[in-house]
The first five atom37 places (N, CA, C, CB, O) and aatype in JSON, in Angstrom:
{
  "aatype": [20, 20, 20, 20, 20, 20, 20, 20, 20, 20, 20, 20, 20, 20, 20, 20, 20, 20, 20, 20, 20, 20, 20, 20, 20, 20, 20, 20, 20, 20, 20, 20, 20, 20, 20, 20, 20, 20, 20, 20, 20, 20, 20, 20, 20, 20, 20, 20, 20, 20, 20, 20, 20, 20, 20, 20, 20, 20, 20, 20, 20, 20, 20, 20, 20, 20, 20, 20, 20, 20, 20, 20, 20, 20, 20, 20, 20, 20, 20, 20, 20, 20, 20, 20, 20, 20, 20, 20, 20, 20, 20, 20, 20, 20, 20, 20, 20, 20, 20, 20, 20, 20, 20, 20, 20, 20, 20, 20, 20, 20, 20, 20, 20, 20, 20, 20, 20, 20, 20, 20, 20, 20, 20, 20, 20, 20, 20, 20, 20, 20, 20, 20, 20, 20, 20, 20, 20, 20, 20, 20, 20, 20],
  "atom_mask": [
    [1, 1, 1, 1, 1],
    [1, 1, 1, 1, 1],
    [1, 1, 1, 1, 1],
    [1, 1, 1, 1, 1],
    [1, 1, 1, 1, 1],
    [1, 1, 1, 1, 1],
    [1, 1, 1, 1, 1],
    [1, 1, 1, 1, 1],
    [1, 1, 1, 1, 1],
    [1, 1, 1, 1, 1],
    [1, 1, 1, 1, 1],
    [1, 1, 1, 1, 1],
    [1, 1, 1, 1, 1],
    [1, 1, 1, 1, 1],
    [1, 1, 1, 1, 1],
    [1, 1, 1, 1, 1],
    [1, 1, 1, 1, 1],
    [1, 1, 1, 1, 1],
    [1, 1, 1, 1, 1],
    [1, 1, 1, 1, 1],
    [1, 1, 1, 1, 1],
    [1, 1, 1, 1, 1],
    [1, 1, 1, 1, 1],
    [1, 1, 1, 1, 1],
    [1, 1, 1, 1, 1],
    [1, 1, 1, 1, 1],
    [1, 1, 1, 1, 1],
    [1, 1, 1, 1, 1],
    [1, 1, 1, 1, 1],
    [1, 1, 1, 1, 1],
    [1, 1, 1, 1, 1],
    [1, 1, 1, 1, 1],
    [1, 1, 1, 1, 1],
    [1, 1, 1, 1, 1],
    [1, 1, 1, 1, 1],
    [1, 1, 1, 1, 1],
    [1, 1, 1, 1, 1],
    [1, 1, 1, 1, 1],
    [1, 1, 1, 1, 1],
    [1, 1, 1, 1, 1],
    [1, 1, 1, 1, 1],
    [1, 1, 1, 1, 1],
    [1, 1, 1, 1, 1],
    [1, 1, 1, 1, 1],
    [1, 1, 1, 1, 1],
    [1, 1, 1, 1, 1],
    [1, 1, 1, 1, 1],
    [1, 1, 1, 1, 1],
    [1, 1, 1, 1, 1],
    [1, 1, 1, 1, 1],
    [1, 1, 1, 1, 1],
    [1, 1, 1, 1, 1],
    [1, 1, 1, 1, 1],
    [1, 1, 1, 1, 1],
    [1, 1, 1, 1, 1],
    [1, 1, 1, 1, 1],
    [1, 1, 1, 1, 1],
    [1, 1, 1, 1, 1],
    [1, 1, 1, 1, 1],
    [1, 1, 1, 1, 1],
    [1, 1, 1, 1, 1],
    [1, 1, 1, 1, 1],
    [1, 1, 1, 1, 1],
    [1, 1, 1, 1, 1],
    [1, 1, 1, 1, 1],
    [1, 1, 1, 1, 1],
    [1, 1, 1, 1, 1],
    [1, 1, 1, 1, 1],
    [1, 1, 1, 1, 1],
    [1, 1, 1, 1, 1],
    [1, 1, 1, 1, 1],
    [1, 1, 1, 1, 1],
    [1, 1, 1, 1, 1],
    [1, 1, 1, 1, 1],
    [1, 1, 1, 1, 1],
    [1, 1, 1, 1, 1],
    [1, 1, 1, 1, 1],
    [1, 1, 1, 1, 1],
    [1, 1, 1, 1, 1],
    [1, 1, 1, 1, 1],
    [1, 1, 1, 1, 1],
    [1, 1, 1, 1, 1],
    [1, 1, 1, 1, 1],
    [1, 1, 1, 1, 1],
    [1, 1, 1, 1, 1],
    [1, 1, 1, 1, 1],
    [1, 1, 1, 1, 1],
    [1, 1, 1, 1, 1],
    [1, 1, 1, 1, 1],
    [1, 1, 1, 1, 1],
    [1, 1, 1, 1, 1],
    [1, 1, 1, 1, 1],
    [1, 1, 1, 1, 1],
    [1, 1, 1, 1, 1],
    [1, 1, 1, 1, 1],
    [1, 1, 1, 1, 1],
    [1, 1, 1, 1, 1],
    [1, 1, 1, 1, 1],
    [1, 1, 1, 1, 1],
    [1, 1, 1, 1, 1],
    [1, 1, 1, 1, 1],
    [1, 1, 1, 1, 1],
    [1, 1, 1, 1, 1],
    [1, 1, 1, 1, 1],
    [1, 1, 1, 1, 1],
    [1, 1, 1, 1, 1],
    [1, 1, 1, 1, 1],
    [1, 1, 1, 1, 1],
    [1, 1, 1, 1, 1],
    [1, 1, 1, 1, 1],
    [1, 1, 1, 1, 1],
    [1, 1, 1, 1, 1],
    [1, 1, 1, 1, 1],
    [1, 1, 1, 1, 1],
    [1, 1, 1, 1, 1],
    [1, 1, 1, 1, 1],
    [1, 1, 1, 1, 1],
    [1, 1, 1, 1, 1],
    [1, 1, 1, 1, 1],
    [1, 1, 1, 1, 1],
    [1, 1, 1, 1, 1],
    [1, 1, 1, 1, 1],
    [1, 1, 1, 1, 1],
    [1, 1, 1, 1, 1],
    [1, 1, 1, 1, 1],
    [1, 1, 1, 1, 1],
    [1, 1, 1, 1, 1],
    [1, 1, 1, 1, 1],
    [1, 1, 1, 1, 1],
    [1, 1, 1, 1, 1],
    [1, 1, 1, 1, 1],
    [1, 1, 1, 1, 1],
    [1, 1, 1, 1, 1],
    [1, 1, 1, 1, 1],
    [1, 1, 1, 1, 1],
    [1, 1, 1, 1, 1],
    [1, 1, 1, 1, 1],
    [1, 1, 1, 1, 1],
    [1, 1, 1, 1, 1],
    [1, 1, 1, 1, 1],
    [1, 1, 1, 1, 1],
    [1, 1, 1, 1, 1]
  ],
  "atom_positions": [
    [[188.71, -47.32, -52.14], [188.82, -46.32, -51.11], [190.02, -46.64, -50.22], [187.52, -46.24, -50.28], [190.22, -47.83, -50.0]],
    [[190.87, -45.7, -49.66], [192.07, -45.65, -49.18], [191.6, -45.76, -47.65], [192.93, -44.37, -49.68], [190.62, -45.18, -47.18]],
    [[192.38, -46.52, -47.03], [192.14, -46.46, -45.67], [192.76, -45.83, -45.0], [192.14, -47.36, -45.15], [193.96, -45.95, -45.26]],
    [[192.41, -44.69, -43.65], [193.02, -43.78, -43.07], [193.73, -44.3, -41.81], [192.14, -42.78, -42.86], [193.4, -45.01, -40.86]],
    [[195.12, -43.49, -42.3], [195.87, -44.03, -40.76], [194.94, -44.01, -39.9], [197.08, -43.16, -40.06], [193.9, -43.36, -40.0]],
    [[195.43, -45.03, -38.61], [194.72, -45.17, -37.22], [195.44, -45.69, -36.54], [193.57, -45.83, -37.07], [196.16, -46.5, -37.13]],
    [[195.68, -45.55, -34.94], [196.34, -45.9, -34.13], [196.39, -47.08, -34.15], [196.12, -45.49, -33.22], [195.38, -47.77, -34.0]],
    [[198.05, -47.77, -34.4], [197.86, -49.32, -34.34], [199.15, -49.88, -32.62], [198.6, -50.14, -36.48], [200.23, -49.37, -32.3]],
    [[198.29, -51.19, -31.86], [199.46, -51.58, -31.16], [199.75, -53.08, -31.53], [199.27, -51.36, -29.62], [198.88, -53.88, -31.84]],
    [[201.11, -53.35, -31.44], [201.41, -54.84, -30.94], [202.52, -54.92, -30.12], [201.67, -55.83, -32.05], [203.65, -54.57, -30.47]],
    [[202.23, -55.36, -29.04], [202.85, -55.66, -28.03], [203.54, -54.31, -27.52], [203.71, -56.79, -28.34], [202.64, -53.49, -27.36]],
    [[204.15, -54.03, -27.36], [205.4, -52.46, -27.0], [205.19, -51.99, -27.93], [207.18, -52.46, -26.83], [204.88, -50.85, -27.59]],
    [[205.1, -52.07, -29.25], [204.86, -51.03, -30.03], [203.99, -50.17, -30.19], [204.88, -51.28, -30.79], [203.02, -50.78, -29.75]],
    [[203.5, -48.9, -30.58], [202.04, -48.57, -30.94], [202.89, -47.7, -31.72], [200.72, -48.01, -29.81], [204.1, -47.48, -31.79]],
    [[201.61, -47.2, -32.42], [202.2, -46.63, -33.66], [200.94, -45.32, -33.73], [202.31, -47.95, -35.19], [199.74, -45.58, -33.79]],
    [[201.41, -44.15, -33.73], [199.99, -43.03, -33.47], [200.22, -42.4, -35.09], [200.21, -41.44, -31.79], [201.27, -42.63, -35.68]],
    [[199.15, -41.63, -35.68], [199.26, -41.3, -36.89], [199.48, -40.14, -36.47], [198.31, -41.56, -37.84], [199.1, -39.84, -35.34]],
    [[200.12, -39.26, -37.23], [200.27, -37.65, -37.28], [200.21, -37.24, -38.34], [201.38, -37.05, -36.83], [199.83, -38.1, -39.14]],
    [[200.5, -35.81, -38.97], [199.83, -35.48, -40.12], [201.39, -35.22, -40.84], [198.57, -34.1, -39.98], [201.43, -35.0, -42.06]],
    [[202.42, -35.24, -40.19], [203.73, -35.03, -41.34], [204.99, -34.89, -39.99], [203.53, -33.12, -42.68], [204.86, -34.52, -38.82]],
    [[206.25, -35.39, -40.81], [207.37, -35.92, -40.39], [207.44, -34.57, -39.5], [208.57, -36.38, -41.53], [206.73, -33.59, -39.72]],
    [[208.46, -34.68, -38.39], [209.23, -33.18, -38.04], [210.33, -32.78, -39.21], [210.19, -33.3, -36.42], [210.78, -33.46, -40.13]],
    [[210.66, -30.97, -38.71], [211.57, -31.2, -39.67], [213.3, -31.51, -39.0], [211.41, -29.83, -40.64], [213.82, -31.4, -37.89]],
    [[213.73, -31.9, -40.24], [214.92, -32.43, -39.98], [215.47, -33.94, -39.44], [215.24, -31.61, -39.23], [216.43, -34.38, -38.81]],
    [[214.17, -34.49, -40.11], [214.46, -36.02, -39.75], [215.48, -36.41, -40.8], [213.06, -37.07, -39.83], [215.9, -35.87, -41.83]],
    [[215.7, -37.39, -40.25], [216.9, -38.52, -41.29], [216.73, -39.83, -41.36], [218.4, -38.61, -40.82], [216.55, -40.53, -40.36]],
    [[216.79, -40.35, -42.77], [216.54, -41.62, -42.65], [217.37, -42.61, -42.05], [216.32, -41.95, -43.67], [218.6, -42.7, -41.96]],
    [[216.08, -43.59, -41.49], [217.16, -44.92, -40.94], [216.85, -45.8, -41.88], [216.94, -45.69, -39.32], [215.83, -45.95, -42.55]],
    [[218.2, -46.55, -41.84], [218.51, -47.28, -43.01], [218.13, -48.81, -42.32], [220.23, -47.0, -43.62], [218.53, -49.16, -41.2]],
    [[217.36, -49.56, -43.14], [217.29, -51.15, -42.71], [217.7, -52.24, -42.18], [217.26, -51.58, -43.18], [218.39, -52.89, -42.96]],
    [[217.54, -52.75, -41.08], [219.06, -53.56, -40.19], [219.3, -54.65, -41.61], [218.57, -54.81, -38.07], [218.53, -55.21, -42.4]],
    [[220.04, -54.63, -41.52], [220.79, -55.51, -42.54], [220.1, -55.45, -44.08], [220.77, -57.11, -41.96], [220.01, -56.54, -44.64]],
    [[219.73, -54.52, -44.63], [219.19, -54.13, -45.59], [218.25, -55.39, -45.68], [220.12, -53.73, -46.69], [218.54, -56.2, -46.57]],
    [[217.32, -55.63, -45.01], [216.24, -56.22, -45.1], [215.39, -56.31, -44.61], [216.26, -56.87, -45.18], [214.48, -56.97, -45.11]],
    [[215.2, -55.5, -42.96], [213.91, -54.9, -42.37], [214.27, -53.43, -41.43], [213.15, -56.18, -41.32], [215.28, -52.8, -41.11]],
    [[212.9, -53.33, -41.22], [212.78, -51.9, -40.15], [212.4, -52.21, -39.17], [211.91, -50.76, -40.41], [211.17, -52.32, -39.1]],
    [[213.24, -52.53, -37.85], [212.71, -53.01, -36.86], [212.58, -51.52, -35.54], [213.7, -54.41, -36.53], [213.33, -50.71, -35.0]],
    [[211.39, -51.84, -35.54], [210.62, -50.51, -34.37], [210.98, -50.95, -32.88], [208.52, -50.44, -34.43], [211.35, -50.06, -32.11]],
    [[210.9, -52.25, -32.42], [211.43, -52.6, -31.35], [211.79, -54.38, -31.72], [210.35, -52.17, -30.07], [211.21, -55.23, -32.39]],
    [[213.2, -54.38, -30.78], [214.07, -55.66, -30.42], [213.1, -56.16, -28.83], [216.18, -55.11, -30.1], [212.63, -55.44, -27.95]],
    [[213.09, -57.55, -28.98], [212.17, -57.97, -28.06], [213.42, -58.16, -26.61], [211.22, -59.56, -28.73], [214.28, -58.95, -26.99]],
    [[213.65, -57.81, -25.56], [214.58, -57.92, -24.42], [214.92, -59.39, -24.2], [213.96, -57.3, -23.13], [216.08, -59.79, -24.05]],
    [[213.8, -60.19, -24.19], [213.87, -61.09, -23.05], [213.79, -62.25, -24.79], [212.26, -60.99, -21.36], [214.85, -62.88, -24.71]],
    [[213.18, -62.65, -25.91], [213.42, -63.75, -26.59], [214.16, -63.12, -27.74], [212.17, -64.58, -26.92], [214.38, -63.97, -28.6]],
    [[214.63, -61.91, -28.07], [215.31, -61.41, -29.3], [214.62, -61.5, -30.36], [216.46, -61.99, -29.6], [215.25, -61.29, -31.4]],
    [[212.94, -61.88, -30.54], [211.88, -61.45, -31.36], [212.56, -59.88, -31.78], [210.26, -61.47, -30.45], [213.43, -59.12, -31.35]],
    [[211.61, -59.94, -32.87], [211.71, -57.97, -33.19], [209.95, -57.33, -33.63], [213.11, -57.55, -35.2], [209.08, -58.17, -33.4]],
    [[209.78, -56.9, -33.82], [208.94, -56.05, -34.19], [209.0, -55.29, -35.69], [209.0, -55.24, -33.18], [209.36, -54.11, -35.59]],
    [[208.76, -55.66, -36.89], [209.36, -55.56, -37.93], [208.71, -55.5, -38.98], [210.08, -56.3, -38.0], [207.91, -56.41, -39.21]],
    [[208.92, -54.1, -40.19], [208.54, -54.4, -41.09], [209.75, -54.92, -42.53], [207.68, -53.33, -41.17], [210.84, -54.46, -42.87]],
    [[209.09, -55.81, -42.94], [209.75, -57.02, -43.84], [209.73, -56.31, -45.34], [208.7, -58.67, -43.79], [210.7, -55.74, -45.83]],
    [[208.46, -56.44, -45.95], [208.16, -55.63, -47.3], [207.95, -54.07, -47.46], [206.96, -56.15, -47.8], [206.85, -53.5, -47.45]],
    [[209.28, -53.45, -47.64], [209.24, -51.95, -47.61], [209.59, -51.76, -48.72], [209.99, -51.17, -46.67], [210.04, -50.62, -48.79]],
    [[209.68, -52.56, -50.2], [210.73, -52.11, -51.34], [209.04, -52.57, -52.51], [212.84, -53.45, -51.51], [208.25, -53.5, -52.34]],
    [[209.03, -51.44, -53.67], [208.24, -52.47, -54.97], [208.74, -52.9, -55.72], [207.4, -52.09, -55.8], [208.2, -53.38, -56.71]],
    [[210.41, -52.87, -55.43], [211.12, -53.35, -56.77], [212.6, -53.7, -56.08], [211.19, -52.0, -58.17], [213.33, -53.15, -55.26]],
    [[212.66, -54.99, -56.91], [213.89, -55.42, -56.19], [215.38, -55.05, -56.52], [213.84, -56.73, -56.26], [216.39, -55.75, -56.36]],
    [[215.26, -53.57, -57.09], [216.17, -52.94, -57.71], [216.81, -52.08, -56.21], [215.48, -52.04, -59.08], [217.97, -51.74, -55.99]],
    [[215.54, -51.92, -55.31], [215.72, -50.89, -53.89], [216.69, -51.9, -53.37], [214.14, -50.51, -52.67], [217.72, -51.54, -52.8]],
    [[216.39, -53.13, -53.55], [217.43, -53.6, -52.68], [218.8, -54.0, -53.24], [216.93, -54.68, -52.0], [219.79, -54.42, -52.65]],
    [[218.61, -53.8, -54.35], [219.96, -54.14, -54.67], [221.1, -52.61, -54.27], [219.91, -54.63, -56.5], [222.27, -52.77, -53.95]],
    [[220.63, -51.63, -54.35], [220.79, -50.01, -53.97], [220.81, -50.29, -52.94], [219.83, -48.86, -54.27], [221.79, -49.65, -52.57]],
    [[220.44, -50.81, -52.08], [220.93, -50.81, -50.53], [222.42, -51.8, -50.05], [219.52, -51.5, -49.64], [223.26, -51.76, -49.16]],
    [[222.14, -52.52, -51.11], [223.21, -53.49, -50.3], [224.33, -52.61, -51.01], [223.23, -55.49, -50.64], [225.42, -52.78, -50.45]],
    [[224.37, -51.73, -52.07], [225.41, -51.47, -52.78], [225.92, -50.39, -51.81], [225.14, -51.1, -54.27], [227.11, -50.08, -51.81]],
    [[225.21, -49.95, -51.16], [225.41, -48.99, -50.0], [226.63, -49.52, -48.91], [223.9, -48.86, -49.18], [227.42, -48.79, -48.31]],
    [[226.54, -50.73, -48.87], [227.44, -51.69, -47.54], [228.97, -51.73, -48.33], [226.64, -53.81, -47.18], [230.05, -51.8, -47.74]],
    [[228.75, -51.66, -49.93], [230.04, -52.04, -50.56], [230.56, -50.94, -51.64], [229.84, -53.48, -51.26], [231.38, -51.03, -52.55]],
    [[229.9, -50.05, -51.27], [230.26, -48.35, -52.14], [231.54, -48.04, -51.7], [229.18, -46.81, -51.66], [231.89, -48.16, -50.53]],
    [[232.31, -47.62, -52.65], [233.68, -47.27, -52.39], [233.95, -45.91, -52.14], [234.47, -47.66, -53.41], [234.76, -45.67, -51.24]],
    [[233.26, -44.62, -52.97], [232.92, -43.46, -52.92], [232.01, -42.98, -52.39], [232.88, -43.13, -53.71], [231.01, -43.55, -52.82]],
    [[231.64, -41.89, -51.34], [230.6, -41.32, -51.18], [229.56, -41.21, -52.31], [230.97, -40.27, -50.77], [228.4, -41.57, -52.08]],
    [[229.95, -40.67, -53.68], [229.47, -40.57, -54.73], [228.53, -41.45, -54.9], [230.25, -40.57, -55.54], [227.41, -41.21, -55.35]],
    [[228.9, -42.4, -54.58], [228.25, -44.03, -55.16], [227.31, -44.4, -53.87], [229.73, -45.55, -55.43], [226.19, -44.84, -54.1]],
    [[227.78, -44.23, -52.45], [226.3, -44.16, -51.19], [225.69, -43.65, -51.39], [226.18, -43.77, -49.96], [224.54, -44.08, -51.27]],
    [[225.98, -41.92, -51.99], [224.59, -40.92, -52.09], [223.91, -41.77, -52.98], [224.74, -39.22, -52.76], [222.84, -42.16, -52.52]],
    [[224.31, -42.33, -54.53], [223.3, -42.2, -55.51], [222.74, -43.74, -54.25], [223.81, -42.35, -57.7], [221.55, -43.68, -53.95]],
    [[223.27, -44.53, -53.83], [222.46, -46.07, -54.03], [221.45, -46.0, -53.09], [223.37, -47.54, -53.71], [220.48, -46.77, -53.1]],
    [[221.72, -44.62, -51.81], [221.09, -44.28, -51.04], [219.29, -43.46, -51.47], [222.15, -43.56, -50.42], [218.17, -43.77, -51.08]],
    [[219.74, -42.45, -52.36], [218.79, -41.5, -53.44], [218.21, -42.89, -53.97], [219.72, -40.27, -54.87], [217.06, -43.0, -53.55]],
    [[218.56, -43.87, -54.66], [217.87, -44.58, -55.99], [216.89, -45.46, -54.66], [219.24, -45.8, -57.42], [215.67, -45.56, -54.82]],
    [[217.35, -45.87, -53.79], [217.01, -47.02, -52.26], [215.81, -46.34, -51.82], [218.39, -47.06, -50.68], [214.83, -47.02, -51.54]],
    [[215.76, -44.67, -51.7], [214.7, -44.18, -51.03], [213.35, -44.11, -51.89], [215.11, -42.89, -50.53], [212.2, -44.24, -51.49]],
    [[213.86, -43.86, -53.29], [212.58, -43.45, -54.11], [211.58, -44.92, -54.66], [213.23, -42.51, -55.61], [210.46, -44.99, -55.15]],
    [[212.81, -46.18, -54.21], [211.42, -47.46, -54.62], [211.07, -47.94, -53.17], [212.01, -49.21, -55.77], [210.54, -49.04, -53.05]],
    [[211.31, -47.22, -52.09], [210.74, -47.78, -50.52], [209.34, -47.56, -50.9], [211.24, -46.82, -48.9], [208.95, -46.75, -51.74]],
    [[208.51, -48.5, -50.06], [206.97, -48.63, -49.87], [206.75, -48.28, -48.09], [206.41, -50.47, -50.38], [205.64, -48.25, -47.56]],
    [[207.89, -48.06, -47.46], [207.93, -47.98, -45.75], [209.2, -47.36, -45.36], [207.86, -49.54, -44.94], [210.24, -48.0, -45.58]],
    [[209.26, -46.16, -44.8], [210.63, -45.59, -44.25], [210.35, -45.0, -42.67], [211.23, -44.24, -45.37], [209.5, -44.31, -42.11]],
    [[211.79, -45.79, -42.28], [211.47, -45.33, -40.9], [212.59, -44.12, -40.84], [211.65, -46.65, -39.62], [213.6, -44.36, -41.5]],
    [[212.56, -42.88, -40.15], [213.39, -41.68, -39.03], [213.39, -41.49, -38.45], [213.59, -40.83, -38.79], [212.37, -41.56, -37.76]],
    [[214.46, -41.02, -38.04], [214.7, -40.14, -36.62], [214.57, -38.61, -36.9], [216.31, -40.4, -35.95], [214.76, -37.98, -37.94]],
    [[214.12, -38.12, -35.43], [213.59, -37.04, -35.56], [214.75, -36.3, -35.23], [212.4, -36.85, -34.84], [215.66, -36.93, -35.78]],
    [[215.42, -34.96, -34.44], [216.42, -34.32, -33.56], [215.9, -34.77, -32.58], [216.67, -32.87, -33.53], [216.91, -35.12, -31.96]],
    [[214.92, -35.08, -31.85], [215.36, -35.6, -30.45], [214.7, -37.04, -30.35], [214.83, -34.54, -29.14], [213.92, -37.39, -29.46]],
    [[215.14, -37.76, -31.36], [215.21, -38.79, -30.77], [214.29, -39.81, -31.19], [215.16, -38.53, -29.62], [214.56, -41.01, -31.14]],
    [[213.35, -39.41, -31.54], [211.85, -40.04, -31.16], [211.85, -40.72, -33.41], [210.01, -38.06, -30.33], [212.32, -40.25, -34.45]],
    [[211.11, -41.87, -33.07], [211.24, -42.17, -34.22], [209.96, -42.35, -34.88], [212.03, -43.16, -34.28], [208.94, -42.7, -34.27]],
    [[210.02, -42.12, -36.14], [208.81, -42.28, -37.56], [208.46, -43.42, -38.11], [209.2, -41.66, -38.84], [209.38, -44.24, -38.07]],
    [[207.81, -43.67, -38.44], [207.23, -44.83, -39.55], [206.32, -43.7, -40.72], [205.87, -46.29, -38.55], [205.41, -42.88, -40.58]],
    [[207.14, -44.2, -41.85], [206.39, -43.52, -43.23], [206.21, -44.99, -44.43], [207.71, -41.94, -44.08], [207.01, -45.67, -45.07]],
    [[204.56, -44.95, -44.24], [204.09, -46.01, -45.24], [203.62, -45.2, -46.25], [202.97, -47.04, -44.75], [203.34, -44.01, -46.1]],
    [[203.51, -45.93, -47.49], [203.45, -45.53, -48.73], [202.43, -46.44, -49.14], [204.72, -45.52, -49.49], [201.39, -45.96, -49.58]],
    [[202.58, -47.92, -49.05], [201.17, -48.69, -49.35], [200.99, -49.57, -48.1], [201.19, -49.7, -50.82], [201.76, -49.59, -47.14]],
    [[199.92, -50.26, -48.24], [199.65, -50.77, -46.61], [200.74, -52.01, -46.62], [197.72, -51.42, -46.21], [200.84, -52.85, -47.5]],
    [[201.48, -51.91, -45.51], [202.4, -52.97, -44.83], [202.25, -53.48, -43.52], [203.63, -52.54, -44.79], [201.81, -52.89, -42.54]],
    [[202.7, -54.7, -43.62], [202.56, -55.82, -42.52], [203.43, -55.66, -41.63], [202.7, -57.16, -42.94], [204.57, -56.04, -41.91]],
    [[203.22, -55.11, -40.41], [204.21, -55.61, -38.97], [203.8, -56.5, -38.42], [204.4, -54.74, -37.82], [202.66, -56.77, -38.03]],
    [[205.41, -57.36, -38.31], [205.28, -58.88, -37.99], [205.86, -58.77, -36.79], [205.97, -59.99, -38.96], [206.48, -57.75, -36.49]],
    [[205.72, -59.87, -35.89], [206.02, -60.3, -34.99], [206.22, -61.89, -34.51], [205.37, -59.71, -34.5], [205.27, -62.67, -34.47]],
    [[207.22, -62.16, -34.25], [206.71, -64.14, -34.08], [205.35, -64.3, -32.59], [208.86, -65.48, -33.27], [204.81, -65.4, -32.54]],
    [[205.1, -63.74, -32.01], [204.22, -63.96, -30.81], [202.61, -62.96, -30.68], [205.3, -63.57, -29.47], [201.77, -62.86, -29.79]],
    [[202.74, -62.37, -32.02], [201.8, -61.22, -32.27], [201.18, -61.43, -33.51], [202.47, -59.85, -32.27], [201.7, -62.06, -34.43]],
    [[199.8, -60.78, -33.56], [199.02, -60.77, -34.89], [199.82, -59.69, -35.48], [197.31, -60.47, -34.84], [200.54, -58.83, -34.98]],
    [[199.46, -60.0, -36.8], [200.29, -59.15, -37.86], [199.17, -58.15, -38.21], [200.91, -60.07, -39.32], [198.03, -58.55, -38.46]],
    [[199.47, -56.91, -38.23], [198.43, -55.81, -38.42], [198.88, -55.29, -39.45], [198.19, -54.79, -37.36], [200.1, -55.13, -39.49]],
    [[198.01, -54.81, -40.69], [198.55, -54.14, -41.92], [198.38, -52.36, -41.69], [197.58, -54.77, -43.37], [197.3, -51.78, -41.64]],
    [[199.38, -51.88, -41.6], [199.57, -50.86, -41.66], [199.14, -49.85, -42.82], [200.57, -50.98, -41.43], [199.75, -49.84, -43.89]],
    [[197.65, -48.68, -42.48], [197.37, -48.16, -43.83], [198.4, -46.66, -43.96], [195.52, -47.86, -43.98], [199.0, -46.05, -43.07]],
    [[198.28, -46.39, -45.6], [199.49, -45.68, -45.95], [199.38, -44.34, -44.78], [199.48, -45.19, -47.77], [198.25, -44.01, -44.42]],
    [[200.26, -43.8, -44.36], [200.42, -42.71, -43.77], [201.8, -42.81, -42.9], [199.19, -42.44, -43.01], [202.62, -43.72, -43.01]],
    [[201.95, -41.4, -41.78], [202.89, -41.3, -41.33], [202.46, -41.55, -39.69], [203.49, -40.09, -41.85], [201.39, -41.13, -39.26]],
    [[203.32, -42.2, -38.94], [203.03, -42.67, -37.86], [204.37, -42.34, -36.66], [202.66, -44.16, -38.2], [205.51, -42.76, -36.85]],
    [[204.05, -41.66, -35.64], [204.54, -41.4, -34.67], [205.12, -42.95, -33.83], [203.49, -40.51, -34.05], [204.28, -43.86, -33.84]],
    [[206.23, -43.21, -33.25], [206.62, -44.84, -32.74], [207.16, -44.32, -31.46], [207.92, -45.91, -33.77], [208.38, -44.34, -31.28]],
    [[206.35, -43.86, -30.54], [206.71, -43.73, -29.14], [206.99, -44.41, -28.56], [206.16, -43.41, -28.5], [206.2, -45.35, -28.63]],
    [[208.38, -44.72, -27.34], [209.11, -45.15, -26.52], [207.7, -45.76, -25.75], [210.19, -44.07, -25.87], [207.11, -44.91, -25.08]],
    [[207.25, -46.8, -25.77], [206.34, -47.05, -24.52], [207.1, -47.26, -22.97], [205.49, -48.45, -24.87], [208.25, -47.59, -22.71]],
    [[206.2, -46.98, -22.29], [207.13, -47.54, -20.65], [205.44, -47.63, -19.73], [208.8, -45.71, -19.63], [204.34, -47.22, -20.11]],
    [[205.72, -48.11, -18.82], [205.38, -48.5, -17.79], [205.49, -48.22, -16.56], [205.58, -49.19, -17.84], [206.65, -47.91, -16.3]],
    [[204.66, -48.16, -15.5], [205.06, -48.56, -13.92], [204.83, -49.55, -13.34], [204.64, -47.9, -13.05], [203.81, -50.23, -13.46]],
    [[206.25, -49.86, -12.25], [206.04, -50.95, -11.52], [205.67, -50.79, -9.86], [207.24, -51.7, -11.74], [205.36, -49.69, -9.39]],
    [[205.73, -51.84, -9.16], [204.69, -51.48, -7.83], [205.23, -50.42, -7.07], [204.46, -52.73, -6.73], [204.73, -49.95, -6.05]],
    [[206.34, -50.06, -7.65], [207.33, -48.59, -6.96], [206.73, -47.86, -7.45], [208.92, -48.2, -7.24], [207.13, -46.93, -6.74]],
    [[205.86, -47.26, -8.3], [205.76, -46.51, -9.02], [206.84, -45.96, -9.99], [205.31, -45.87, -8.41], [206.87, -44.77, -10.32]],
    [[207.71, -46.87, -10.41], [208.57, -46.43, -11.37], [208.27, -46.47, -12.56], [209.55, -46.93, -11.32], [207.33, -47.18, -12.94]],
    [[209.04, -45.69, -13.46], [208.84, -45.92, -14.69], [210.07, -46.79, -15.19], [208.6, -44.65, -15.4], [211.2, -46.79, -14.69]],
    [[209.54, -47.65, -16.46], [210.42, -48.69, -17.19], [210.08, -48.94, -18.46], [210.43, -49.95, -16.58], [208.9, -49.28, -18.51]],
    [[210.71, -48.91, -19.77], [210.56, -49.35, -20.46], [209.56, -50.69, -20.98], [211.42, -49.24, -20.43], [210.03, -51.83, -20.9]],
    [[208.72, -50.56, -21.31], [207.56, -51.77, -21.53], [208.62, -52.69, -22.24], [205.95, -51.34, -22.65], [209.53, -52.35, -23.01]],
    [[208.21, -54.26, -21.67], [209.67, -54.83, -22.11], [208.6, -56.11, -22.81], [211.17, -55.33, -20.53], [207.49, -56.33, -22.31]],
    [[209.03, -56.76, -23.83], [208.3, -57.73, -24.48], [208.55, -59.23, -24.31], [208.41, -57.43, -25.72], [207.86, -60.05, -24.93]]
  ]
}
């Protein structure tokens, strides 16, 4: 039995399920073709990150070929071949706001946080913030 998205948090992150992407998202591509990081930590440069987004280590070789493609020709395909073995894709929406799309359940890691396995679905990654004794608002900072 498949487990149904559900609201997950760690630390600044939370992650809300929704039922499908907006339209006109675009994919973001992996910081250094090797994770999807949802939030950079301010204050120790931790990240918030998923690690295993590929089932075949062919996605990554299509990604890095992406950094050293000489032709557009050759980004589209390594880009096309990169998307179809992802197990986790993150987008951007038009305004801004970004996606998490799991495919099988994945681990967001953190060095100072439990690692929560993420079940397959699509997940909303809202800007968290905060107030301080001003009543201001601020970015929830980690």
């Amino acid at each position: 039995m498949q487990q149904q998205p559900i609201q997950i948090r760690q630390g600044d992150v939370m992650l809300v399920p929704v039922k499908a992407l907006p339209a006109d998202c675009k994919p973001i591509q992996p910081e250094a073709g090797r994770r999807f990081v949802l939030a950079h930590g301010e204050v120790t440069g931790h990240a918030h990150a998923i690690y295993e987004f590929t089932q075949d280590q062919a996605a990554e070789a299509a990604v890095a070929a992406i950094d050293t493609a000489k032709a557009s020709a050759e980004a589209k395909e390594a880009i096309d071949r990169a998307m179809k073995l992802r197990t986790a894709q993150m987008w951007s929406a038009p305004d801004g706001e970004w996606y998490l799309e799991v495919k099988v359940p994945s681990v967001m890691k953190h060095e100072e946080h439990t690692a929560p396995t993420i079940p397959p679905g699509i997940y909303h990654a809202p800007i968290q913030v905060e107030s301080n004794s001003s009543n201001m608002l601020r970015r929830v900072a980690d």
